[in-house]
ZAMARGU-4260 file (C-alpha; in steps of 0.2 Angstrom, whole numbers, plus 5000, padded with zeros to 4 digits):
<rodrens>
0) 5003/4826/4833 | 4983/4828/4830 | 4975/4840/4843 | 4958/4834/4842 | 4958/4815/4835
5) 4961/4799/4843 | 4963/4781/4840 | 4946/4781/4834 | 4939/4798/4828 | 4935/4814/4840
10) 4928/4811/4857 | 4923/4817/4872 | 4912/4823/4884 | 4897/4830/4876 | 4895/4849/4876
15) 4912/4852/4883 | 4929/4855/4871 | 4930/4846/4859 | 4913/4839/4859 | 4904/4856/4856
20) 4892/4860/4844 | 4903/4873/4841 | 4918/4863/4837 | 4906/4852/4826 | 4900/4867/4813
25) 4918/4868/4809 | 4923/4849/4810 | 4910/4848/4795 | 4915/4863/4787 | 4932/4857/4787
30) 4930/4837/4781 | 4919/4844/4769 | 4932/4855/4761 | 4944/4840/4762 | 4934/4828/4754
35) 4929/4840/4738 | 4937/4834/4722 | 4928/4840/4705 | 4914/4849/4702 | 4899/4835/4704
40) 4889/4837/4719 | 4896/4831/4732 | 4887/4818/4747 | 4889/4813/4763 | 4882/4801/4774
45) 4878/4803/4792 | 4873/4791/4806 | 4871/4790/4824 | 4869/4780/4839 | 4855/4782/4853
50) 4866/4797/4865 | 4856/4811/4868 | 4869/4825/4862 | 4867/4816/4846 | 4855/4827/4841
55) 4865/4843/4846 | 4880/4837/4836 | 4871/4831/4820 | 4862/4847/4818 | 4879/4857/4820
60) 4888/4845/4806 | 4873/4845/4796 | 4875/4865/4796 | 4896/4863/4794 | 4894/4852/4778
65) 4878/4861/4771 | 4886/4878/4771 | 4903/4872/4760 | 4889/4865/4750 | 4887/4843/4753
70) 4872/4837/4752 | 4867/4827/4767 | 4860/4808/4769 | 4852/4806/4787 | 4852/4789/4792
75) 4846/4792/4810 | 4850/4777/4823 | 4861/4765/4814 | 4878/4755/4818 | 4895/4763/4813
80) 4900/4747/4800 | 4881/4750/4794 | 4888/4770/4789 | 4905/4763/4782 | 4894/4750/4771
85) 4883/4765/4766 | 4895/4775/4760 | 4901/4765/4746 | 4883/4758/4744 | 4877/4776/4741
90) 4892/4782/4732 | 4894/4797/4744 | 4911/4807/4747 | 4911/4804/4766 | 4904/4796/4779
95) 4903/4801/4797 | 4896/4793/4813 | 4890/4802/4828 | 4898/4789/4842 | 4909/4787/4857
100) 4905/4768/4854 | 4904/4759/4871 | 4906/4776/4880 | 4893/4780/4894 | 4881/4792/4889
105) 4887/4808/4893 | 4901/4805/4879 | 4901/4807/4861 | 4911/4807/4845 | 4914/4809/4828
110) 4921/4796/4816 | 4924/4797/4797 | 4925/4785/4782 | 4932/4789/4767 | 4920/4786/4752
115) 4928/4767/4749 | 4923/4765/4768 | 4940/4764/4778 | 4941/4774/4793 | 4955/4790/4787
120) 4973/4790/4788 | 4981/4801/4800 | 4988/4812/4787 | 4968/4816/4781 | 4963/4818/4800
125) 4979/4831/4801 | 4972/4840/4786 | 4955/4842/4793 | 4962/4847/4808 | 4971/4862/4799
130) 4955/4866/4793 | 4946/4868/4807 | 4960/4881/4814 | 4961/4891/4800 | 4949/4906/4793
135) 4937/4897/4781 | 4926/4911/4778 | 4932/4913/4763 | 4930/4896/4757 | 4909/4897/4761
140) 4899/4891/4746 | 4890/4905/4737 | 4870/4905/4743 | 4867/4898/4725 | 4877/4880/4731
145) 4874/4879/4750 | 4870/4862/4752 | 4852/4851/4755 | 4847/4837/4767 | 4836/4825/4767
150) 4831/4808/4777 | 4835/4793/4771 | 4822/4778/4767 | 4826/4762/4770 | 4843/4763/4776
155) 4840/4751/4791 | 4831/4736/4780 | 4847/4740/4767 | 4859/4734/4781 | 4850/4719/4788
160) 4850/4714/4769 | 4867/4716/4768 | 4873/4707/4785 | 4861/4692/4780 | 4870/4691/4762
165) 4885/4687/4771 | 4881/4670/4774 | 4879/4655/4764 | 4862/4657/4756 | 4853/4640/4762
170) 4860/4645/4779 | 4848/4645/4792 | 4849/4651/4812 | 4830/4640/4816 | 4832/4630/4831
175) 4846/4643/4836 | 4837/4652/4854 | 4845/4668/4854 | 4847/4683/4866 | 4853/4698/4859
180) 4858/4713/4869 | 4860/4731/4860 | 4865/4740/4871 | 4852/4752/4870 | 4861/4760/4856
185) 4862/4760/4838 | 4860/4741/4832 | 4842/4740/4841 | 4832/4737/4829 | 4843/4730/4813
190) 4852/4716/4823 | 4836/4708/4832 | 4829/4709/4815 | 4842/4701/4804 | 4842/4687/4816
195) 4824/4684/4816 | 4824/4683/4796 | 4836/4671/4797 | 4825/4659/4807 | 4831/4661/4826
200) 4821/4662/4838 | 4826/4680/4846 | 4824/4688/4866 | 4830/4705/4866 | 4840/4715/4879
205) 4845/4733/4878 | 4833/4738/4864 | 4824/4754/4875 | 4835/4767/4870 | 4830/4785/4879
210) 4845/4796/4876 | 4853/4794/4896 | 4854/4772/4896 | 4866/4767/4882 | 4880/4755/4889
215) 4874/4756/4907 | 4875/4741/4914 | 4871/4731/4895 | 4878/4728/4880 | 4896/4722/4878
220) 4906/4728/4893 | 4895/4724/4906 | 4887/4705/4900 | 4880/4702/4919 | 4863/4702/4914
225) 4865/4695/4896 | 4872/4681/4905 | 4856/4678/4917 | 4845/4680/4905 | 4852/4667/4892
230) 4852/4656/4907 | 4832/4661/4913 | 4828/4656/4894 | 4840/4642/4893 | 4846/4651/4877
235) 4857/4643/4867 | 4869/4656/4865 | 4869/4676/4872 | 4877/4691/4859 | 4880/4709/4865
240) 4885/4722/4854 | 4892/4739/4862 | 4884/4758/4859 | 4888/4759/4840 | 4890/4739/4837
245) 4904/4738/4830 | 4911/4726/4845 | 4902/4709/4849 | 4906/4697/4865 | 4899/4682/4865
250) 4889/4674/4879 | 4888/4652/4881 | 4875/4644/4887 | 4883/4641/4901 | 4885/4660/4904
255) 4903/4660/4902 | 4910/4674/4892 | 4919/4672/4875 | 4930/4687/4870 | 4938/4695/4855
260) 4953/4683/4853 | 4942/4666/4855 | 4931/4672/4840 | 4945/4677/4830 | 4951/4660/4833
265) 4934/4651/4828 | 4932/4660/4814 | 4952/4660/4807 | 4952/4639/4810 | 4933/4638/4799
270) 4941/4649/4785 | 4957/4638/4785 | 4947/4622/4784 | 4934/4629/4772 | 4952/4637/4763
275) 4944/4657/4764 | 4958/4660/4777 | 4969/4675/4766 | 4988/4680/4774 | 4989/4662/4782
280) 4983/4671/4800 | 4975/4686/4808 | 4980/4703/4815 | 4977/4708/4831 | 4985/4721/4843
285) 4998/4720/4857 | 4985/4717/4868 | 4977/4701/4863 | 4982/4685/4875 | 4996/4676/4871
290) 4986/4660/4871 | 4978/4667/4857 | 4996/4668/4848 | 5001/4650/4853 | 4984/4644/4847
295) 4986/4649/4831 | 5004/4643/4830 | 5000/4625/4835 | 4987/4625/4819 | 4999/4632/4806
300) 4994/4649/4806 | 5003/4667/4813 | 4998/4682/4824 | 5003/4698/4817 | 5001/4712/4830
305) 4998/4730/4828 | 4996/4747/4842 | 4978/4747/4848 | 4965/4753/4836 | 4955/4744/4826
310) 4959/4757/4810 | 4976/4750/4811 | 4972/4732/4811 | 4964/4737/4795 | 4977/4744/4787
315) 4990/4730/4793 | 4976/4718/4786 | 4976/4728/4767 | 4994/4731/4768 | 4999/4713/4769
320) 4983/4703/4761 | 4974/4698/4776 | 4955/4695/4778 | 4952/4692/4796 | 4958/4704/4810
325) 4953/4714/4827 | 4954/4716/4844 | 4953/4706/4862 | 4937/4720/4867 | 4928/4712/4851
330) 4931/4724/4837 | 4933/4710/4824 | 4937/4715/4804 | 4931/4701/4790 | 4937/4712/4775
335) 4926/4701/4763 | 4913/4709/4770 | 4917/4724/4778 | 4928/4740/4779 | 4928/4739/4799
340) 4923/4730/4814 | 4907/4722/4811 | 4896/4715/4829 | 4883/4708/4820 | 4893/4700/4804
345) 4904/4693/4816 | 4891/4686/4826 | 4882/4678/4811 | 4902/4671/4808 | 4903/4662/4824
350) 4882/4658/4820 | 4885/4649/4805 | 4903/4639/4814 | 4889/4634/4826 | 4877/4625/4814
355) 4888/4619/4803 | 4897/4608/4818 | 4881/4606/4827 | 4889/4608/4845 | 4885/4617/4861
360) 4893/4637/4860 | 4904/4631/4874 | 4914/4618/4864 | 4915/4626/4848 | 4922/4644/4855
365) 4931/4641/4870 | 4947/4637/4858 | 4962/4639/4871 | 4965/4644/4888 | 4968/4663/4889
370) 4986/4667/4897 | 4983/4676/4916 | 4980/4693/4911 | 4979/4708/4921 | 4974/4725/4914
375) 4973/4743/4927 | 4968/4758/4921 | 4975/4773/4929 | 4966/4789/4927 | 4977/4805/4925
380) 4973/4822/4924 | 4985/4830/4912 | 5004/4828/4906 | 5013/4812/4902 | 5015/4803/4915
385) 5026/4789/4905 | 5039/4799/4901 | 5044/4800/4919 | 5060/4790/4926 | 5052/4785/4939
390) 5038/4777/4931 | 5051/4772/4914 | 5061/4763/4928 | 5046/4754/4935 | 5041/4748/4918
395) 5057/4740/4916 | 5060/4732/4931 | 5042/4724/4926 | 5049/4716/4909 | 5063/4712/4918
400) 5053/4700/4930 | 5042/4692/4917 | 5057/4687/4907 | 5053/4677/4892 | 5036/4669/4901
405) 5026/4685/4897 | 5023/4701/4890 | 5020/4718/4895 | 5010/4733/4888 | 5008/4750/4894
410) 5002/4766/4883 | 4988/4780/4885 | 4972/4778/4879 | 4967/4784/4864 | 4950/4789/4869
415) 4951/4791/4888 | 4963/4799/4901 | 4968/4784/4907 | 4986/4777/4909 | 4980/4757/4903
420) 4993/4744/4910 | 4995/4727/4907 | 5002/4711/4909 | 5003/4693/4905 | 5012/4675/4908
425) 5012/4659/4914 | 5013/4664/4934 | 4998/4671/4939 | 5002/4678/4953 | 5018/4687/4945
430) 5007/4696/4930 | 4997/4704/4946 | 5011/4710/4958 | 5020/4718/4940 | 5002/4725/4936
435) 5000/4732/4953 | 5018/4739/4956 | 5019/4747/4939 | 5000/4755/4941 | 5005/4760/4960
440) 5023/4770/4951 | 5009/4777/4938 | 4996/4783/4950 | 5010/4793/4959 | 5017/4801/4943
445) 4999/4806/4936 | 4994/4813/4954
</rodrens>
């Protein structure tokens, strides 16, 4: 079992365990070590998003890597698939992103990519963490080979050069009216951009970043305003991107929201027609609608499902020759582009789907009716509330009840204490009393 990572990297409060600058220095000490093979000079890459203890914890990792002698690339604000693109680009050893994604502020986190991009396995996170617990005085570059760092140049327009190569090169956005919101985090200056160069005409949202504001009440977990504003604007289309914009919902011009699963729809269906689609269908994780599955069924092509995390939909997707994967919360993988989730290439995706069939957002990615779906989050303070009878017996009884007309899901976050329970079928009205019996039994256990 890892003591300090998660389904997606370390994370946690900022400036309390793990999230220290403390715990930092040695993080970096220690995924340098890891990540030193031969005797060239060794790189890595580091980005953040907008949080304030951004600054606390890059300094501290900068020091970490520094002192077991890795030079250091400072990319300063720029989105996590932006760091997993520039690791290869640069040809660096590691790359780290300072993140706790769509997090409120008071969160952070530290995630790694190997230097071909991909997030780490957990056998290379175990190893680091054996590092970071053991002596490693000893193991301290000589003053001779301490390591330097520098700012990197251009790093931004390098990644808006990249997201537009990923579309057809006489594609064009004009006569697209866009809002884009950035969640006042990392992607607020590259994506407005890259969608200005390609001809739309851009209204930005959640591009004031001032340390305290990213996520609150913006970006893709809260699309309230994105919503009013694309109506105000009579926009055509509304795209909202979370703290480290890996993740992008989509807004209608109607308002409606469009989720994960619909864009993994659009996007699989194009591919098929256009004959791009790999694996004959997409990987998702448990928690994508079953209207989703049934979707893609009725047009010839299957859902493979994988445990929450976008890393796993990855390596599902490499293991078994797939090129489009992700996740119902709008984590979505194109591996033809990108080693991870990509908000902004997926957004230029669903873009270019838009043009080439010249219809209204609202038709071309409302793609099936989502299955009722109930999701509760139970917040517990410590222990493992689902390994108690009580609560084993409830979740039972719950699968019992659904039958064959629905599916239930209930595990721990991987970056939260929260107990997460859902449900799903055909009868409303039965997902929601499941739901609220099983979170009710939870709540008790976890008091």
């Amino acid at each position: 079992m890892r003591k300090f990572f998660g389904t997606d990297g370390i994370r946690g409060q900022a400036n309390t365990y793990p999230m220290t600058a403390e715990m930092a220095l040695k993080v970096g000490m220690a995924a340098g070590l890891a990540f030193k093979n031969g005797g060239h000079r060794h790189r890595v890459v580091i980005g953040k998003d907008t949080r304030l203890s951004g600054y606390m914890l890059e300094t501290a990792l900068v020091a970490g890597f520094t002192s077991v002698g890795m030079d250091v690339f400072l990319l300063g604000p720029m989105p996590t698939p932006a760091v997993a693109m520039l690791t290869r680009s640069l040809r660096t050893d590691l790359g780290v992103m300072i993140s706790a994604s769509h997090n409120p502020f008071q969160d952070n986190g530290i995630k790694f990519f190997g230097p071909d991009g991909f997030k780490l396995s957990d056998e290379i996170e175990q190893r680091i963490e054996s590092l970071v617990e053991s002596d490693l005085t000893y193991r301290l570059s000589g003053t001779r080979d301490l390591g330097r760092a520098k700012r990197i140049d251009g790093a931004q327009q390098r990644y808006i050069e990249f997201a537009k190569r990923t579309l057809p090169r006489e594609m064009s956005l004009e006569g697209l009216r866009v809002v884009i919101d950035c969640a006042n985090g990392a992607a607020y200056k590259v994506a407005p951009e890259a969608l200005w160069e390609l001809g739309a005409d851009v209204i930005t949202m959640g591009v004031t970043p001032d340390g305290f504001n990213i996520n609150h009440e913006c970006g893709s977990t809260s699309t309230g305003a994105l919503s009013k504003k694309v109506h105000e604007v009579r926009a055509d289309i509304g795209i909202a991107l979370d703290g480290d914009a890996d993740r992008v919902i989509i807004v209608d011009e109607n308002g409606s929201v469009v989720d994960g699963d619909q864009l993994m729809a659009v996007v699989a269906q194009s591919w098929q027609a256009s004959e791009r689609l790999a694996g004959e269908g997409i990987v998702a994780t448990v928690m994508s609608n079953l209207g989703l599955e049934r979707y893609l069924r009725d047009i010839g092509l299957n859902l493979a499902r994988t445990k929450v995390g976008d890393r796993y939909v990855v390596e599902h997707m490499r293991a078994n020759g797939y090129n489009i994967g992700g996740e119902q919360s709008g984590h979505i993988v194109l591996s033809d582009f990108a080693t991870t989730g990509d908000g902004l290439i997926a957004a230029l995706q669903v873009l270019a789907c838009i043009k080439d069939q010249d219809k209204p957002v609202s038709e071309v990615c409302q793609r099936f009716e989502p299955v009722p779906q109930i999701l509760k989050n139970v917040r517990y303070k410590g222990g493992q509330p689902l390994e108690q009878d009580l609560v084993k017996s409830a979740i039972e009884d719950g699968e019992a009840r659904l039958g064959n007309s629905g599916r239930l899901v209930i595990r721990a976050s991987g970056t939260e204490p929260l107990i997460r329970v859902m449900a799903e079928g055909d009868d409303a009205d039965l997902v929601k009393q499941v739901v609220n019996d099983i979170a009710g039994v939870v709540a008790s256990a976890a008091a």
